[in-house]
Residue, then its C-alpha position, 0 to 999 in steps of 0.5 A: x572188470x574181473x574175469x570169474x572162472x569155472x571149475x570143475x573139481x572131483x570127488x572120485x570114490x572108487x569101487x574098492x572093498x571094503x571101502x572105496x576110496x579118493x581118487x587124487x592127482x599129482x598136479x602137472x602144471x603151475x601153480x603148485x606143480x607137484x603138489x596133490x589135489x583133486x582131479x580139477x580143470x576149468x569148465x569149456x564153456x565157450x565148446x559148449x561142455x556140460x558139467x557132466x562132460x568136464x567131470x569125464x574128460x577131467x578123470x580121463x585126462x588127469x586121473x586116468x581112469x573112467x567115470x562109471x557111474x552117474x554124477x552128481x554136483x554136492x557143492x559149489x564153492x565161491x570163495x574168491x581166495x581160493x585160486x590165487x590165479x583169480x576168483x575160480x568158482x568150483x562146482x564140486x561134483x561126485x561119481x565113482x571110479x573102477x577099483x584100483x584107480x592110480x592115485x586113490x587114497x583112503x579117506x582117512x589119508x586126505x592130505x591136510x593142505x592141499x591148493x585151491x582149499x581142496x582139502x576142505x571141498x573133499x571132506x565137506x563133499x564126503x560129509x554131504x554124500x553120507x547125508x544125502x545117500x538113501x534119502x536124496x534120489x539124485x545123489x543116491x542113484x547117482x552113486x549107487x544106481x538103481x539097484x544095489x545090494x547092502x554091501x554096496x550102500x554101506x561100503x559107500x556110506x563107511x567112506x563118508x560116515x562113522x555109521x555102524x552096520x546095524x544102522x546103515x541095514x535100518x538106513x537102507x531097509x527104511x529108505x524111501x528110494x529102494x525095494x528089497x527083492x527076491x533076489x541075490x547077487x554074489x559080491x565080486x569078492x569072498x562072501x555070501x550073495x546079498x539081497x538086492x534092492x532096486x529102485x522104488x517105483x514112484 
C-alpha cells in the first residue's frame, strides 16, 4: 500500500509598505537542498499538531520569523507528482509576518521553477486571497483582523491583485464585513491617519 503524506506549505505576506511581500526559504535538507521554496514541512499528525500549529512552528523554525495574524487554509493541493518522494498532500494555508522577514521577496519576483510545484501554489494562493479578501470572513479577518484601515486592505489586496485604489475604497466601503467608524489611525510610516473599519456585527 502507498503511504500518503501531509504538508503544510505557507504563504507568508509581510507587513511591509507599501506592498507586503512572500516570504521564501532556502531549503536545508535533500531533495533540492538550496534550492528556493515555500516555507513547508510535514504535518505531525501522530503529536496530535493542528494545521495552525504546523503553520507556526514551520515559519519559526524555517523562516525565522513569527505568524502574527490568524491563517487561514486557501488551497489544497493533491497532485500525487508533485513530491517525487511520494504522494504528499499540500495543505496550502495563508498568515502575515512582521516587516522585514529574511527571505521575503515581492510578489513580482516569485522564482518561475521552484520544487514541489511551489511556484504554481504561491501564485494560485495570491490570486485566491485577492478573490476572497472583503467578501470571504475567514480569509479576510484572518489576514486583516477585525478592524483595519484602507491602507491596510489595499497594500494586501496590491500584493495579490492589479486592483486600483478607487476600486479597492469601493471594494472595502461595500464590503459586507466591515463598518466604517468615527475614528482614525496614523499609519507607522509617513502619512495622513486613515478612518478605521471594524468589523460588522452580525
Amino acid at each position: 500500500m502507498t503511504q500518503t503524506w501531509l504538508s503544510v506549505d505557507v504563504v507568508a505576506l509581510t507587513e511591509d509598505e507599501p506592498v507586503p511581500r512572500l516570504v521564501l526559504i532556502r531549503r536545508a535538507g535533500t531533495p533540492h537542498r538550496g534550492a528556493t521554496t515555500l516555507p513547508g514541512g510535514l504535518l505531525a499528525a501522530e503529536r496530535g499538531e493542528t494545521v495552525e500549529q504546523a503553520a507556526r512552528r514551520i515559519v519559526r523554525e524555517k523562516a525565522g520569523a513569527e505568524i502574527i495574524s490568524g491563517i487561514v487554509v486557501v488551497d489544497v493541493v493533491s497532485d500525487p507528482a508533485r513530491d517525487e518522494r511520494g504522494h504528499t498532500v499540500s495543505i496550502v494555508v495563508a498568515a502575515r509576518v512582521p516587516a522585514g522577514t529574511k527571505g521575503a521577496v515581492a510578489v513580482t519576483e516569485i522564482p518561475g521553477a521552484m520544487p514541489f510545484q511551489h511556484t504554481a501554489m504561491a501564485r494560485a494562493a495570491l490570486s485566491r486571497i485577492g478573490e476572497r479578501l472583503l467578501a470571504d470572513a475567514e480569509t479576510t479577518y484572518a489576514l486583516l483582523g477585525t478592524e483595519t484601515t484602507f491602507v491596510e486592505a489595499y497594500s494586501l489586496l496590491r500584493a495579490c491583485t492589479s486592483i486600483t485604489d478607487t476600486a479597492a475604497r469601493a471594494r472595502l466601503d461595500r464590503s459586507p464585513l466591515y463598518a466604517r467608524t468615527g475614528r482614525s489611525r496614523k499609519p507607522a510610516g509617513s502619512g495622513r491617519p486613515a478612518h478605521i473599519y471594524h468589523r460588522r456585527l452580525a
